[in-house]
Short mmCIF file of the C-alpha atoms (twelve columns), coordinates in Angstrom:
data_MODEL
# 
_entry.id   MODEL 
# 
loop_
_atom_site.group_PDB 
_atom_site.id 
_atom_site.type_symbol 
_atom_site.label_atom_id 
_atom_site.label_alt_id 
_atom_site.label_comp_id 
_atom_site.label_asym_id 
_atom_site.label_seq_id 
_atom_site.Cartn_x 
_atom_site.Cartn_y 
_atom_site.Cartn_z 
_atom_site.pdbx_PDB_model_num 
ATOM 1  C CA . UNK A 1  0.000  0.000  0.000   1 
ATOM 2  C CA . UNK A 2  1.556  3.994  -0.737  1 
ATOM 3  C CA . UNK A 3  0.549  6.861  1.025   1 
ATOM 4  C CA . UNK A 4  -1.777 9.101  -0.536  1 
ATOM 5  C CA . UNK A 5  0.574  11.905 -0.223  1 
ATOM 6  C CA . UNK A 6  2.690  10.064 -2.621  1 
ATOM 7  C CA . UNK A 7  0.157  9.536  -5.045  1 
ATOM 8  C CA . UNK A 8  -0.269 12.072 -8.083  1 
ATOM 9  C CA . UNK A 9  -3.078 11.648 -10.736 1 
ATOM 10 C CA . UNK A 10 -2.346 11.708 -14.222 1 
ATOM 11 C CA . UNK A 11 -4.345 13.080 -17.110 1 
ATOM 12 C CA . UNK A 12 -6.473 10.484 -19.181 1 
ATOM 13 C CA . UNK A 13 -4.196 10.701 -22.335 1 
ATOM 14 C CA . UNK A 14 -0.391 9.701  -20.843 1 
ATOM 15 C CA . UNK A 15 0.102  6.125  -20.668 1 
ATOM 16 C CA . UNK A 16 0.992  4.964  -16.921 1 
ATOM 17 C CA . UNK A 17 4.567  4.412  -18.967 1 
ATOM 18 C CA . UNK A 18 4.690  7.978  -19.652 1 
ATOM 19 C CA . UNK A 19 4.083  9.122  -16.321 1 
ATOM 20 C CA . UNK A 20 6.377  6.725  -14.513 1 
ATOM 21 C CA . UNK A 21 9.332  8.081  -17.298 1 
ATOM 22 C CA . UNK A 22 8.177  11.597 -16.713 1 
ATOM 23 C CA . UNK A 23 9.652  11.701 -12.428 1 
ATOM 24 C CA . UNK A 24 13.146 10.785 -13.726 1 
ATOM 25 C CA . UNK A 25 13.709 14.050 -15.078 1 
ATOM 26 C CA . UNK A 26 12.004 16.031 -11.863 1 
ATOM 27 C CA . UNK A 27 14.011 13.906 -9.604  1 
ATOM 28 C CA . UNK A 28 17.263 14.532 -11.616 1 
ATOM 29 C CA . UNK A 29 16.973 18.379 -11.152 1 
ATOM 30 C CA . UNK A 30 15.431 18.235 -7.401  1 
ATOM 31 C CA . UNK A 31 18.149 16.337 -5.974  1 
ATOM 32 C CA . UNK A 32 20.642 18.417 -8.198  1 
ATOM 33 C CA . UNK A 33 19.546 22.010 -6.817  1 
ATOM 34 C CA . UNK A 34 17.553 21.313 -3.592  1 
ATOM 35 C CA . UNK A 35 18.846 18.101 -1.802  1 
ATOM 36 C CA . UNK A 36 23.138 18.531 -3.376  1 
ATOM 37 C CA . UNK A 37 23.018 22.727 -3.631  1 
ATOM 38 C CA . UNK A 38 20.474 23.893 -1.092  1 
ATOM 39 C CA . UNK A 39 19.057 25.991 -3.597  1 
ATOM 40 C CA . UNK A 40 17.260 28.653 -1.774  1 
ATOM 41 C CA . UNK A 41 15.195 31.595 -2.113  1 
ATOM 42 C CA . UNK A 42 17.304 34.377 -4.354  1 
ATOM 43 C CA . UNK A 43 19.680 32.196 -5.319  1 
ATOM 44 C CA . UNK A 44 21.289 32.384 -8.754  1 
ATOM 45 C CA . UNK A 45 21.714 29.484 -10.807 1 
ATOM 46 C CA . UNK A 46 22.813 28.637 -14.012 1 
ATOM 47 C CA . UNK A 47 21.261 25.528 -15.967 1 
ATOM 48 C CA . UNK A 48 23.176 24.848 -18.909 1 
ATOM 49 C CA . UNK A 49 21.114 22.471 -20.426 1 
ATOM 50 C CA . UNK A 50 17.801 24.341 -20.105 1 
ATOM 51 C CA . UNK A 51 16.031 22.679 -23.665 1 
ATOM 52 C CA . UNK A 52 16.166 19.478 -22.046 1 
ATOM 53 C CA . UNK A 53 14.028 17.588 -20.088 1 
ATOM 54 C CA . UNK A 54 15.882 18.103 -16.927 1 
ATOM 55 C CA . UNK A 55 16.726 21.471 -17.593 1 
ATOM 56 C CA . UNK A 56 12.929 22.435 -18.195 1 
ATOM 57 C CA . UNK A 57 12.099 21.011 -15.001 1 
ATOM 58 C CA . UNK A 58 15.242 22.864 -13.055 1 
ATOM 59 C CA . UNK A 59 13.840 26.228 -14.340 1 
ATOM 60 C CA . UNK A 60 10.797 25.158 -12.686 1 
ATOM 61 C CA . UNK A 61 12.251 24.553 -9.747  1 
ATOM 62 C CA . UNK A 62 14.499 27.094 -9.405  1 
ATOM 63 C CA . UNK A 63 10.876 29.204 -9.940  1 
ATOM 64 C CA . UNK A 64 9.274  27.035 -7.025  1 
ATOM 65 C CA . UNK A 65 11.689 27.679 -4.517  1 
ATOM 66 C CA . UNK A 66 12.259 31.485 -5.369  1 
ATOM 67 C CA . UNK A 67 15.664 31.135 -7.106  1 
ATOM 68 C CA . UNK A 68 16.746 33.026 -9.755  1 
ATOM 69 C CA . UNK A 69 17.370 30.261 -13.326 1 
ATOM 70 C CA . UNK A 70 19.874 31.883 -15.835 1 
# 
C-alpha cells in the first residue's frame, strides 16, 4: 500500500509508462539544486542544459523555490 501523499493523478491521455518516465527528469533536477546545492530563495543558478528535459524542469524549480534560473 503507498501513502496518498505520494500519489499524483495523471491526465487520461499519458500512458501509466509515460508518467512513470516523466519523475526521472524532476528527480534529476530536485536532488541536483535542492537536496546537493540547497538551492534557496534568491539564489542564482545557471542551468546549462535548459532545452532538455531536466533542464525544463530545473527552471521550474528554481521558480518554485524562489531562485533566480539563468
Amino acid at each position: 500500500m503507498v501513502p496518498a501523499r505520494l500519489v499524483v493523478p495523471i491526465i487520461p491521455e499519458m500512458s501509466f509508462h509515460a508518467a512513470a518516465a516523466l519523475w526521472g527528469t524532476v528527480l534529476t533536477a530536485y536532488n541536483a539544486l535542492v537536496s546537493f546545492a540547497n538551492l534557496t530563495a534568491c539564489d542564482h543558478v545557471l542551468i546549462s542544459g535548459a532545452s532538455s528535459g531536466v533542464g525544463i524542469a530545473a527552471i521550474q524549480i528554481a521558480r518554485q523555490v524562489g531562485a533566480i534560473p539563468i
